[in-house]
N, C-alpha and C positions, 0 to 999 in steps of 0.2 A: 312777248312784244316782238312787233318784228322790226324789219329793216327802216321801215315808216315812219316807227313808230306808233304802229296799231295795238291796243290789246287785244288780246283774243282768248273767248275761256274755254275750256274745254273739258271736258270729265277725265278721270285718270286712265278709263279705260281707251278713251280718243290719245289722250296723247300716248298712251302704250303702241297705239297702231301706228301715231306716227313715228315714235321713236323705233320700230321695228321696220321700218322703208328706209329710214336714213342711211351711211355710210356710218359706221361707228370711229371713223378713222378723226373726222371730221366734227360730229356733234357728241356730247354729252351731257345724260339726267343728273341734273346735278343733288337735286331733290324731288320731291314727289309732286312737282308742280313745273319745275323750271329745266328745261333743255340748254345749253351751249353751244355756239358755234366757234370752233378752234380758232379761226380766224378774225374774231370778236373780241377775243379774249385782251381785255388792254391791263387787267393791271391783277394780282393776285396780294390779297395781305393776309395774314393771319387774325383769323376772327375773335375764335376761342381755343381752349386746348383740343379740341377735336375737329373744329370745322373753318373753315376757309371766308374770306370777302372776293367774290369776283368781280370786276369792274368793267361792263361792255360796254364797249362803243357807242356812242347815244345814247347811252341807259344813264341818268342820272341818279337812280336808287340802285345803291351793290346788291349784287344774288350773294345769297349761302350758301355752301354744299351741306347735305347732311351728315352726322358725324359717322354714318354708315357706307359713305361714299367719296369720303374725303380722301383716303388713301390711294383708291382707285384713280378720285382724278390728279394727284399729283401725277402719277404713273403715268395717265391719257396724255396730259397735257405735255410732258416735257418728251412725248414718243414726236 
C-alpha cells in the first residue's frame, strides 16, 4: 500500500527488483510480500513468540514480520 493508500500487487520477483533499488537504510522486507518505510513505522508490539505487529501510518491493518526476519528487523529499525 502506499502513501495514498493504493494497493498494488505485484509478483515476488517484482518486488525483489524493487526492493534491490531501494536504500536499505530506509525500507525493509518484512515478509515475503510486504516492504517498510523507516519512517512509517508508528507503533511495533509483540505478535507471537517469533514475530512482530507493525503499525504504519494510514494502514489500518498491522503488518507481520516473518519469524525469519524478525530479529533482523529489530536490529534495522532501532539503527
Amino acid at each position: 500500500m502506499d502513501t495514498a493508500r493504493k494497493k498494488c500487487l505485484l509478483s515476488e520477483s517484482n518486488l525483489k527488483e524493487i526492493e534491490n533499488n531501494l536504500h536499505l537504510s530506509e525500507f525493509f522486507r518484512i515478509n515475503r510480500s510486504e516492504l517498510v518505510h523507516k519512517k512509517h513505522v508508528e507503533k511495533i508490539e509483540r505478535y507471537n513468540k517469533n514475530t512482530l505487529s507493525i503499525k504504519v501510518k494510514g494502514v489500518n491493518a498491522h503488518l507481520i514480520t516473518s519469524q525469519s526476519n524478525t530479529a533482523i528487523f529489530r536490529k534495522w529499525i532501532e539503527e
